[in-house]
Backbone as CSV, one residue per row, in Angstrom:
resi,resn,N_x,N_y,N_z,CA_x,CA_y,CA_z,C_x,C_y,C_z
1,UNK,0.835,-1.194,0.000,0.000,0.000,0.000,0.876,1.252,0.000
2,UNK,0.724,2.532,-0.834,1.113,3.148,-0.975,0.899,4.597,0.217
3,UNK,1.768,5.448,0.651,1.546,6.501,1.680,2.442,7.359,1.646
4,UNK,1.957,8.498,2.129,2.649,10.005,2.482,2.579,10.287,3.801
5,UNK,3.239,10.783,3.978,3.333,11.625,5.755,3.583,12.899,5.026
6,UNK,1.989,13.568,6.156,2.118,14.641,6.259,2.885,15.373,7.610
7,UNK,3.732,16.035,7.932,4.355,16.637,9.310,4.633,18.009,9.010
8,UNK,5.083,18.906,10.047,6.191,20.068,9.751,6.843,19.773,10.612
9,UNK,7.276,18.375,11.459,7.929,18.118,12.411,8.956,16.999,11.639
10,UNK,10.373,17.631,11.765,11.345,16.786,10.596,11.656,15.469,11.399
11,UNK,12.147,15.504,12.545,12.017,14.399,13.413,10.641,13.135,13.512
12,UNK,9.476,13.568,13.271,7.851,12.727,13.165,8.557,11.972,12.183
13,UNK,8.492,13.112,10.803,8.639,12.640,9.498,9.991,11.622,9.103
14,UNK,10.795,11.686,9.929,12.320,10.184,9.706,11.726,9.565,10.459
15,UNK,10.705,9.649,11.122,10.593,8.369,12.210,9.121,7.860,11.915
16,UNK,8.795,8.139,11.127,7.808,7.712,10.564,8.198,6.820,9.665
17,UNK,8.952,7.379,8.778,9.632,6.903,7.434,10.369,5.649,7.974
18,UNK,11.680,5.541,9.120,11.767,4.260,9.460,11.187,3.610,9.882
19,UNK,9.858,3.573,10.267,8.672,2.754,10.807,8.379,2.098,9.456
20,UNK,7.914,2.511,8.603,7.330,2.227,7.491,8.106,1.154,6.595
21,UNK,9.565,1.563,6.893,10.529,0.811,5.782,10.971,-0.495,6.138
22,UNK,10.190,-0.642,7.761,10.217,-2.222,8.407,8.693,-3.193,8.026
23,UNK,7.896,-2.158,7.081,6.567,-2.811,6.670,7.244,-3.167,5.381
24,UNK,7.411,-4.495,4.683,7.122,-4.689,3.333,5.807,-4.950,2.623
25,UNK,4.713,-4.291,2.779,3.173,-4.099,2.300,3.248,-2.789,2.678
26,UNK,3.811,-1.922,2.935,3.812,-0.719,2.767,5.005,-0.149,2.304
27,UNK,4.483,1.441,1.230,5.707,2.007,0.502,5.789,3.469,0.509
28,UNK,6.343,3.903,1.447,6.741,5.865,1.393,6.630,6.198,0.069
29,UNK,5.768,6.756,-0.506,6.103,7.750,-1.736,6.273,9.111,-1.420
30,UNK,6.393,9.650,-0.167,6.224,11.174,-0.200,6.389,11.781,1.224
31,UNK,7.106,12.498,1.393,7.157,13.004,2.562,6.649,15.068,2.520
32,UNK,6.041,15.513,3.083,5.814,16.752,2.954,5.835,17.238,4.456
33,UNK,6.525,18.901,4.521,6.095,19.624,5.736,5.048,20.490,5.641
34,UNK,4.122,20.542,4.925,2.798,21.168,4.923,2.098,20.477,4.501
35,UNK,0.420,20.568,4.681,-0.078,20.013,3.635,-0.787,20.645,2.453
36,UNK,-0.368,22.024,2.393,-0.504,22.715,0.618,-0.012,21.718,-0.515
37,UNK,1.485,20.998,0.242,2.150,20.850,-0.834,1.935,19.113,-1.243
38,UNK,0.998,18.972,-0.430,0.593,17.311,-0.583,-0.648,17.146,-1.470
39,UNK,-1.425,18.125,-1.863,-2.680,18.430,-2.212,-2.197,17.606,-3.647
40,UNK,-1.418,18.433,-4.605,-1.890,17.422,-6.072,-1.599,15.536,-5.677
41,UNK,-0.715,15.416,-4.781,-0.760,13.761,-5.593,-1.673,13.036,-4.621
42,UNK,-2.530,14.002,-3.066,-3.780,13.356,-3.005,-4.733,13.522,-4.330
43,UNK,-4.749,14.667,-5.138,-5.992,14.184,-6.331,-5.524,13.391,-7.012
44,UNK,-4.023,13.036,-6.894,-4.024,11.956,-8.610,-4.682,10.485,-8.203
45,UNK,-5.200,10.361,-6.504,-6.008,9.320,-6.610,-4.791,8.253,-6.475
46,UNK,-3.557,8.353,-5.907,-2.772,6.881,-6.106,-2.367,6.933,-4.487
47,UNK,-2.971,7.223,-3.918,-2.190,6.901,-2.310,-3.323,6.501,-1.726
48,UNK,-2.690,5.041,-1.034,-3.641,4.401,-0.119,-3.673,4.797,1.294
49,UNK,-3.165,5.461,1.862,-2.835,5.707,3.298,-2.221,7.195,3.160
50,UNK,-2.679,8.335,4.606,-2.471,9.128,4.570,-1.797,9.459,6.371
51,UNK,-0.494,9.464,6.549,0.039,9.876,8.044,-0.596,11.415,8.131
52,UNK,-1.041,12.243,9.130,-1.516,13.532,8.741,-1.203,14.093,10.349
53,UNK,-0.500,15.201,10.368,-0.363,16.152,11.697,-1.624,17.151,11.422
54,UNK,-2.175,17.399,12.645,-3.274,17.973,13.038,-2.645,19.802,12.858
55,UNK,-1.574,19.777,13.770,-1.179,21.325,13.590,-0.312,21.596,12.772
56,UNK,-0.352,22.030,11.077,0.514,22.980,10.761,0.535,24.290,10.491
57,UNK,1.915,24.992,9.859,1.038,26.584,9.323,0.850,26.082,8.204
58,UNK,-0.275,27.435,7.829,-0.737,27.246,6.548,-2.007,26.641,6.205
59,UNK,-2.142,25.330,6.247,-2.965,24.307,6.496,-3.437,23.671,7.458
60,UNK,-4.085,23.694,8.225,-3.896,22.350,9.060,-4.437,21.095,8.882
61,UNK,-4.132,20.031,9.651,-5.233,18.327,8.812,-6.708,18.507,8.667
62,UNK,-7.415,19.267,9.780,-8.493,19.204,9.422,-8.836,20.163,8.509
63,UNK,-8.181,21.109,8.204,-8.860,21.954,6.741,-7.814,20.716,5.516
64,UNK,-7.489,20.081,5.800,-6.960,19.220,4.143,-8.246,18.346,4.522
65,UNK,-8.754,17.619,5.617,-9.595,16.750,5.793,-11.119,17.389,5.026
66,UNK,-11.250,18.917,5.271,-12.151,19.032,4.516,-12.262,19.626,3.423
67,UNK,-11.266,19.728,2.658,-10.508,20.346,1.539,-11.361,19.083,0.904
68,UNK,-11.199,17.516,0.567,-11.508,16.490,-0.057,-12.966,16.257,0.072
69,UNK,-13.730,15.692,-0.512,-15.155,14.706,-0.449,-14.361,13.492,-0.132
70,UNK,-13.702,12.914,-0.558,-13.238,11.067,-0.318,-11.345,11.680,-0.058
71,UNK,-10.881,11.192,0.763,-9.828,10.527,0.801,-9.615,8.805,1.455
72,UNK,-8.123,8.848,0.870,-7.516,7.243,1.464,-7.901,7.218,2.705
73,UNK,-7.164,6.129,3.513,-7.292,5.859,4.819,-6.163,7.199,5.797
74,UNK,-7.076,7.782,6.497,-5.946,8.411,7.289,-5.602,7.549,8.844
75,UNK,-4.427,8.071,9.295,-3.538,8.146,10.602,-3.222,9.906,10.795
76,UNK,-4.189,9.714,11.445,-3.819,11.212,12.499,-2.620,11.121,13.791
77,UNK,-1.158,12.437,13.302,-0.505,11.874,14.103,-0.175,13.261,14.933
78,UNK,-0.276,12.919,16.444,-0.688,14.433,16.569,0.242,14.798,18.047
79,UNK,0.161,15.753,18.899,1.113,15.840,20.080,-0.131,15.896,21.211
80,UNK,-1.405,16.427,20.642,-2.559,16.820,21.311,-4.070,15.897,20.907
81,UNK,-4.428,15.412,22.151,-5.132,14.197,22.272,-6.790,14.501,22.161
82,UNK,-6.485,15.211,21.818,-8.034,16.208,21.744,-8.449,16.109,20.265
83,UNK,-7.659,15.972,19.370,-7.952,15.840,17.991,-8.269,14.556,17.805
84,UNK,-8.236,13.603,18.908,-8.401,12.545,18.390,-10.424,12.074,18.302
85,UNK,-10.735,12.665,19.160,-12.657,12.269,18.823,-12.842,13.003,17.537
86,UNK,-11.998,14.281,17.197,-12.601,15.144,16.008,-11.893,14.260,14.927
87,UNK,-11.333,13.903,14.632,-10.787,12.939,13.358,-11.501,12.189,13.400
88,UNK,-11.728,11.151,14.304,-12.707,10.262,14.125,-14.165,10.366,13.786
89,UNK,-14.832,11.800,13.453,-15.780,12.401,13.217,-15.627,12.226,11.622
90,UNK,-14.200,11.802,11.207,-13.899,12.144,9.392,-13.291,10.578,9.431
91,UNK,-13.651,9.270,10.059,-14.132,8.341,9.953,-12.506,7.982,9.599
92,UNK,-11.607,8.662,10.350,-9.905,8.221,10.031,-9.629,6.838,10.516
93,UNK,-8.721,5.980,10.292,-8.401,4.988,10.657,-7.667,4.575,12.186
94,UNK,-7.211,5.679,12.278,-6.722,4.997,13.614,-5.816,7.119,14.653
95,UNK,-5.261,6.684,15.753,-4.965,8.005,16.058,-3.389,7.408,17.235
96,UNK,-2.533,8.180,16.646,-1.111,8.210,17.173,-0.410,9.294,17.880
97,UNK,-0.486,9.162,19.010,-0.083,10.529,19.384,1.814,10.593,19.705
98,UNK,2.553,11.595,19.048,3.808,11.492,19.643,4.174,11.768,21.023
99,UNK,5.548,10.814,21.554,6.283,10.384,20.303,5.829,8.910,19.991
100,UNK,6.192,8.717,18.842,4.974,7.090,18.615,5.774,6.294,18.580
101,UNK,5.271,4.857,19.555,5.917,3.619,19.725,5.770,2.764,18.748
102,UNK,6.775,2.230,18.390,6.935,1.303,17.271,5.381,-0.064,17.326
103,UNK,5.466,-0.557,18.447,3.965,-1.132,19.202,2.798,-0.836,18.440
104,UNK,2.461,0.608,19.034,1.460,1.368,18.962,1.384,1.825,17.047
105,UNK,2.298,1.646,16.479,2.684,2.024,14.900,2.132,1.099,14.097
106,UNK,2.770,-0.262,14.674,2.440,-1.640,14.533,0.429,-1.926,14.312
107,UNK,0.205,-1.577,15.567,-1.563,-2.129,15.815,-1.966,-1.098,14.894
108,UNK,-1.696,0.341,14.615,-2.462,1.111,13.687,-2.290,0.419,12.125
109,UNK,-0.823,0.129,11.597,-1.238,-0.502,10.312,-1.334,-1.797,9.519
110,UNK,-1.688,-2.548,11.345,-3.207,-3.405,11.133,-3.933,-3.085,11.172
111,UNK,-4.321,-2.151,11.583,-5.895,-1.734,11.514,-5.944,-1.394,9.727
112,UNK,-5.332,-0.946,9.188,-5.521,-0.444,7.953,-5.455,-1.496,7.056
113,UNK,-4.863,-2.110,7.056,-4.647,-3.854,6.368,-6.092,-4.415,6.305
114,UNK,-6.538,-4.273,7.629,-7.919,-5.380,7.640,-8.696,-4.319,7.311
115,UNK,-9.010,-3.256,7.849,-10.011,-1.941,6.714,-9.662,-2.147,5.353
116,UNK,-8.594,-2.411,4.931,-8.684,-2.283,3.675,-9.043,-3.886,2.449
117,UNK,-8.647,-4.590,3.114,-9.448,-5.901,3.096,-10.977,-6.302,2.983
118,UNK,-11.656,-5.647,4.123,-12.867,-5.253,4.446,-13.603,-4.953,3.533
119,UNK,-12.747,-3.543,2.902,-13.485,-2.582,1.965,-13.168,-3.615,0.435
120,UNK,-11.956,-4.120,0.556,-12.131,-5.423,-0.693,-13.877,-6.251,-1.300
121,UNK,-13.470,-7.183,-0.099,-14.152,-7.815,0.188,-15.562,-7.406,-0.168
122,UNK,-16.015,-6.264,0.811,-17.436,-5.576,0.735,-17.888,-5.121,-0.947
123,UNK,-16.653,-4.311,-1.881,-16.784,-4.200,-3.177,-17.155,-5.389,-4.014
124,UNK,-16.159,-6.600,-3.887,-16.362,-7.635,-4.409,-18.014,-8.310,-4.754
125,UNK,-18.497,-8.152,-3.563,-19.578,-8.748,-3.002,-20.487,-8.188,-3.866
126,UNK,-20.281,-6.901,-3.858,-21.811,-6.090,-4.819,-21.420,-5.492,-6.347
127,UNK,-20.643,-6.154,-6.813,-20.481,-5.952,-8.160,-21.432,-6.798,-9.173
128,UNK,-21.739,-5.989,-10.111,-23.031,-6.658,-10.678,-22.684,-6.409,-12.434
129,UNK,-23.647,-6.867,-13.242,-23.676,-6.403,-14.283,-24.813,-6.238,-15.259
130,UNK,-25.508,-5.637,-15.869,-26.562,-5.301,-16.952,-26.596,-6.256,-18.001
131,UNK,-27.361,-7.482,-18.027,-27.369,-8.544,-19.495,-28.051,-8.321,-19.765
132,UNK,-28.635,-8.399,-21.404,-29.609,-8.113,-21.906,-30.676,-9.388,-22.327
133,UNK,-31.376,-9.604,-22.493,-32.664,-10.314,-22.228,-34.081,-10.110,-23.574
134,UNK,-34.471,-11.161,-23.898,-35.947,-10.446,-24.914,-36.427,-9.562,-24.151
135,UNK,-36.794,-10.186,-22.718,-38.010,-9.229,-22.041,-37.234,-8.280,-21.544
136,UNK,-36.034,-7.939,-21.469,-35.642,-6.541,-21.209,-34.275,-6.574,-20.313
137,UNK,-33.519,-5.962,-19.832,-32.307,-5.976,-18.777,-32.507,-6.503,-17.120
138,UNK,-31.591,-7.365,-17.098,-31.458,-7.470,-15.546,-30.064,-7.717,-15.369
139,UNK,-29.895,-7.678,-13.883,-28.665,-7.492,-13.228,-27.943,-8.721,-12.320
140,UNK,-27.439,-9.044,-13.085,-26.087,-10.417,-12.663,-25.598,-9.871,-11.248
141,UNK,-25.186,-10.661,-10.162,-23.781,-10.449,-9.366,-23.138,-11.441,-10.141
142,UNK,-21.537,-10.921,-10.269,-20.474,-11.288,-10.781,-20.315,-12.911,-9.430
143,UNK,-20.620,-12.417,-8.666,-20.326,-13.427,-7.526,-20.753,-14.538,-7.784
144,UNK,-22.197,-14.493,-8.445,-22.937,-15.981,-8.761,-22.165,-16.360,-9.911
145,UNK,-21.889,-16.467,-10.855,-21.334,-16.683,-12.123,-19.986,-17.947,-11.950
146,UNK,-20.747,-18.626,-12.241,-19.632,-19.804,-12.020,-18.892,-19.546,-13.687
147,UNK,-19.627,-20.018,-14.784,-19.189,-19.579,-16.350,-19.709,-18.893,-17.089
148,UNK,-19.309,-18.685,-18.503,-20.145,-17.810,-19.249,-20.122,-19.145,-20.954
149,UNK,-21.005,-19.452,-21.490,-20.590,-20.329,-22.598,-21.201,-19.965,-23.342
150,UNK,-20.647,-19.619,-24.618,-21.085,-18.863,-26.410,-21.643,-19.504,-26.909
151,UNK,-22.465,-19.549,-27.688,-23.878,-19.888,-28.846,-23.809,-18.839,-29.851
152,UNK,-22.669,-18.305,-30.493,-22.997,-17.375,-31.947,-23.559,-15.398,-31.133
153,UNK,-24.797,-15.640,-31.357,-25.200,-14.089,-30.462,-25.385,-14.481,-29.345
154,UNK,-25.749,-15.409,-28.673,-26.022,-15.761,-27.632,-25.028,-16.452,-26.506
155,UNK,-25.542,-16.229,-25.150,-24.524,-16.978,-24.538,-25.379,-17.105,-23.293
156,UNK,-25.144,-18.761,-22.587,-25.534,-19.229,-21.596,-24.720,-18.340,-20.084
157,UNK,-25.210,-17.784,-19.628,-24.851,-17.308,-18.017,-24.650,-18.742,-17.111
158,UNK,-23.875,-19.471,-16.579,-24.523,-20.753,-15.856,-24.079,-20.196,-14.031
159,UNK,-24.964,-20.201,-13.585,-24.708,-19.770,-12.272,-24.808,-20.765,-11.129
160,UNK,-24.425,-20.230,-9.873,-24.868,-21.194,-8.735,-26.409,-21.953,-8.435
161,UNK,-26.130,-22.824,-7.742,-27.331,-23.368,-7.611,-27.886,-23.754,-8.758
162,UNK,-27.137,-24.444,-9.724,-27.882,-24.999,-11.093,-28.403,-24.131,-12.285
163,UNK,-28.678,-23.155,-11.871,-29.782,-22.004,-12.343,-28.398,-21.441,-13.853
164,UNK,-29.586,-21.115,-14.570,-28.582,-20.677,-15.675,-29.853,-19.496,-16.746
165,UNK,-29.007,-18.031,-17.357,-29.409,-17.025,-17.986,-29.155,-17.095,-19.456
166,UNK,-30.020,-16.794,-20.121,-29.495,-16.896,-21.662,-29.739,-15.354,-22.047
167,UNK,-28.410,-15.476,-22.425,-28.137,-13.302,-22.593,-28.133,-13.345,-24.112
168,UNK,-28.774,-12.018,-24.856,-28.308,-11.477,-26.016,-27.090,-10.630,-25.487
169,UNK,-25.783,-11.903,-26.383,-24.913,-11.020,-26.321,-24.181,-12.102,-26.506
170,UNK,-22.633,-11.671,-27.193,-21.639,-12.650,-27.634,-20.555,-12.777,-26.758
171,UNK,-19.622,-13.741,-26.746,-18.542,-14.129,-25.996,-17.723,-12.753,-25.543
172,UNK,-17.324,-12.623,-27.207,-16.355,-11.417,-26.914,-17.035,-10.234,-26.080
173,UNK,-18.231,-9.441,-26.156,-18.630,-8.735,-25.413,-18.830,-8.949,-24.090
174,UNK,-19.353,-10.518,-23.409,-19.384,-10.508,-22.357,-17.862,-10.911,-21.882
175,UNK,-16.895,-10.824,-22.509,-15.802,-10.876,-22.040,-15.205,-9.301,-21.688
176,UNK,-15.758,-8.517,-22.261,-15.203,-7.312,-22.791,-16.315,-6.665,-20.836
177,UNK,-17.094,-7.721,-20.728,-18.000,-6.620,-19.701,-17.755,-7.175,-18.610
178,UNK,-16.804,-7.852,-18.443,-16.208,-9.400,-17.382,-14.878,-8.694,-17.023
179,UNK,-14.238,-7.677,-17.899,-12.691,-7.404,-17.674,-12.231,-6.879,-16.460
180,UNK,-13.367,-6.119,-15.483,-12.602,-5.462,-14.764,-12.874,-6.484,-13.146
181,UNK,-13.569,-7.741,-13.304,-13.536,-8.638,-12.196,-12.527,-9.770,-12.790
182,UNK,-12.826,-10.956,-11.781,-12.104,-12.280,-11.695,-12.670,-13.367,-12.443
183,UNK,-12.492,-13.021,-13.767,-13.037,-13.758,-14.848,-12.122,-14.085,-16.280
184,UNK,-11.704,-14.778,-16.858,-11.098,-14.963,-18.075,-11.259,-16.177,-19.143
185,UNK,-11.318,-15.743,-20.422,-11.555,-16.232,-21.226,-10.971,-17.393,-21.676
186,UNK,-10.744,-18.723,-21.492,-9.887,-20.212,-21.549,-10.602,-20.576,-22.701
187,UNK,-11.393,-20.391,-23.186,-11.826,-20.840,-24.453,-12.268,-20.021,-25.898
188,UNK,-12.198,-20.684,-27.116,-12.885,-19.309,-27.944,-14.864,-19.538,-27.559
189,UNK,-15.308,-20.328,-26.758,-16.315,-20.803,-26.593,-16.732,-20.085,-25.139
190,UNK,-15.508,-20.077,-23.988,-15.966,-19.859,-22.868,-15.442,-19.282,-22.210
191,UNK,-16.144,-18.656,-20.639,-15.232,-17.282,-19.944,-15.642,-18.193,-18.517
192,UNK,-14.459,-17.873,-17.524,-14.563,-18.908,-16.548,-14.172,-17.884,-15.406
193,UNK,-14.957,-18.079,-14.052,-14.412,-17.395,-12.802,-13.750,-18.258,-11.996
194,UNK,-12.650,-16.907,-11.806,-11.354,-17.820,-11.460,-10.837,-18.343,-9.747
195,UNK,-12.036,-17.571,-9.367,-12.589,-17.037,-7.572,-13.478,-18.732,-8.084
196,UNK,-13.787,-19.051,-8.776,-14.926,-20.662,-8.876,-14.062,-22.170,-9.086
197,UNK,-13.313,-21.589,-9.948,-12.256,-23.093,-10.314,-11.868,-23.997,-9.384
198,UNK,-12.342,-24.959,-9.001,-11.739,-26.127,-8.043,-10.125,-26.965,-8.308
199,UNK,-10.481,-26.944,-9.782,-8.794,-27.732,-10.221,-8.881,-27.709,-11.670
200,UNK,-7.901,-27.959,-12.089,-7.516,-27.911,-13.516,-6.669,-29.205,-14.476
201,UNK,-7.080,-30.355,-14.435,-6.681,-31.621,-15.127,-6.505,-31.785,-16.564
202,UNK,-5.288,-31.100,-17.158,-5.481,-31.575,-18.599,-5.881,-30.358,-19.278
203,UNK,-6.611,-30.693,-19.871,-7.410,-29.708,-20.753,-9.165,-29.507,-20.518
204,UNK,-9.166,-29.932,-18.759,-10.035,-29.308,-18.500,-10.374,-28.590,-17.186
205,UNK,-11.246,-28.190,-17.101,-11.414,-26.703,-15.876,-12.655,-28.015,-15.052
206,UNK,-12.565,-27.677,-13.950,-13.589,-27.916,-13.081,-14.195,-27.011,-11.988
207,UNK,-15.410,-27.026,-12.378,-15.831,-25.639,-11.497,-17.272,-26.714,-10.865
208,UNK,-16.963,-26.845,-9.204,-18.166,-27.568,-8.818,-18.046,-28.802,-9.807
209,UNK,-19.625,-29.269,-10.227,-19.505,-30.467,-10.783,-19.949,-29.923,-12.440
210,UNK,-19.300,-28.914,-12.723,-19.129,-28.796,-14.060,-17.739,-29.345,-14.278
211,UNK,-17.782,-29.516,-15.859,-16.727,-29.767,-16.308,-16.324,-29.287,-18.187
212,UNK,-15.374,-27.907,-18.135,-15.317,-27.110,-19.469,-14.238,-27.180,-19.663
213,UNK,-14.052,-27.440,-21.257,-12.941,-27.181,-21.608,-11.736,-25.824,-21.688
214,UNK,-10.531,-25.311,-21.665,-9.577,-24.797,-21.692,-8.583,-24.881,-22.819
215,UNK,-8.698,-24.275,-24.059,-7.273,-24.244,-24.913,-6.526,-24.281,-24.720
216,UNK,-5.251,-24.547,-25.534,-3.767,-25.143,-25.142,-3.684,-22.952,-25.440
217,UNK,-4.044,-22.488,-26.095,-3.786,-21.034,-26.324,-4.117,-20.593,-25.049
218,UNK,-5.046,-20.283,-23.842,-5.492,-19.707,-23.030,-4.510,-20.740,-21.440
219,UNK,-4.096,-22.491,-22.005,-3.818,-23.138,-20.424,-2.678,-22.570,-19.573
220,UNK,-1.820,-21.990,-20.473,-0.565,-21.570,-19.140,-0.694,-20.697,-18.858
221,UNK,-1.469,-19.559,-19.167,-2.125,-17.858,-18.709,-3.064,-19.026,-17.456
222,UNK,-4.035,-19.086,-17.484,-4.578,-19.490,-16.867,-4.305,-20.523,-15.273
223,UNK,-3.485,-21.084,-15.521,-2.517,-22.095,-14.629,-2.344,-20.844,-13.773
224,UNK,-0.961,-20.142,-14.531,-0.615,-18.838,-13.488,-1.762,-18.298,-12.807
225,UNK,-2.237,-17.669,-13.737,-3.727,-16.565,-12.468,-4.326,-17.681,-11.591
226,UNK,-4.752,-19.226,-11.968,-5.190,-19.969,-10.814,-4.691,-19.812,-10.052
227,UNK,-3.338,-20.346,-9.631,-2.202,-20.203,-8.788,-2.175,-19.060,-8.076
228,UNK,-2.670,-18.131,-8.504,-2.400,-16.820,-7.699,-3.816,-17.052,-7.192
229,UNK,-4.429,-16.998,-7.559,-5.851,-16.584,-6.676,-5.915,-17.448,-5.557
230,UNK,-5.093,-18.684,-6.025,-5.253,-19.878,-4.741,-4.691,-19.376,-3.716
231,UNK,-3.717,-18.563,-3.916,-2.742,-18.470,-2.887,-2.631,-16.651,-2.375
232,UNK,-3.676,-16.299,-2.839,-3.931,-14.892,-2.027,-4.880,-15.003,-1.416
């Protein structure tokens, strides 16, 4: 996970920074003594975690706190213990007051690990998608979707619990509407979730007590991403 410390305290800010460089799941991109000067690469949207001092000049955390509609996860790190119910009013992750114990450094980015897990997880869960239908559109969870199998314009949805959707719509498109979850294409026939796969024998996929084929073009892409999903 990616993070900045915000401080005007140069001492916070190295000792923050060696805290951090004993996390390998976490990565310093940025150190700042104000937070004017932290403002663009919170909008570019690439930092997962935010260290933030309550008092600086110029700025202080809670005018950057309400400078944003959404930020990352913050750590309020502060000298004064009083900021800590008001941060938590802006739903921050955790509160450190200096000088901060390596301990106390420790339990805060677990807390952010499993928040951010959490918030995985919770996304995962409600991702859906729009198929189209004679009688009109309805809405898939990606979650049920064990496969997807082609018929020309058409393609079978086959989901949990036996149950199966017949979509207007072709492979390639529902592959094309599959791209940004845990789904990939092993066949010119079929699209397979990879969160579903039980094992992989040969040249074929087993999902539950289905059983689909896998191209020799799509099997060693596929092998790999199994492998990974097994093991995250």
């Amino acid at each position: 996970m990616k993070c900045i410390v915000i401080d005007d305290d140069k001492l916070t800010r190295r000792a923050l920074s060696k805290l951090i460089e004993q996390r390998p799941d976490f990565k310093l991109i940025g150190e700042f003594q104000d937070a004017e000067s932290a403002i663009p690469i919170i909008k570019d949207g690439n930092i997962d975690l935010i260290f933030l001092d309550m008092v600086m000049p110029k700025m202080s955390g809670l005018e950057l706190l309400n400078h944003f509609e959404t930020l990352p996860q913050i750590i309020i790190v502060s000298d004064y213990t009083e900021y800590a119910v008001e941060g938590f009013n802006y739903n921050v992750t955790d509160y450190l007051t200096k000088p901060i114990t390596k301990d106390r450094f420790s339990s805060a980015m677990d807390k952010v690990l499993e928040r951010n897990l959490f918030e995985q997880v919770k996304s995962e869960s409600y991702h859906s998608i729009a198929v189209k239908q004679r009688s009109g559109y309805i809405n898939i969870s990606t979650d049920e979707i064990l496969y997807v199998e082609g018929f020309g314009d058409y393609v079978n949805v086959h989901l949990q619990e036996g149950r199966k959707v017949t979509v207007l719509s072709t492979i390639k498109a529902m592959e094309e509407q599959l791209s940004d979850y845990s789904f990939m294409r092993i066949h010119r026939s079929y699209i397979a979730n990879l969160k579903k796969i039980d094992r992989i024998v040969e040249n074929d996929v087993h999902i539950l007590d289905r059983t689909i084929p896998v191209s020799r073009t799509y099997r060693s892409t596929l092998m790999k991403l199994f492998k990974e999903k097994k093991l995250s």
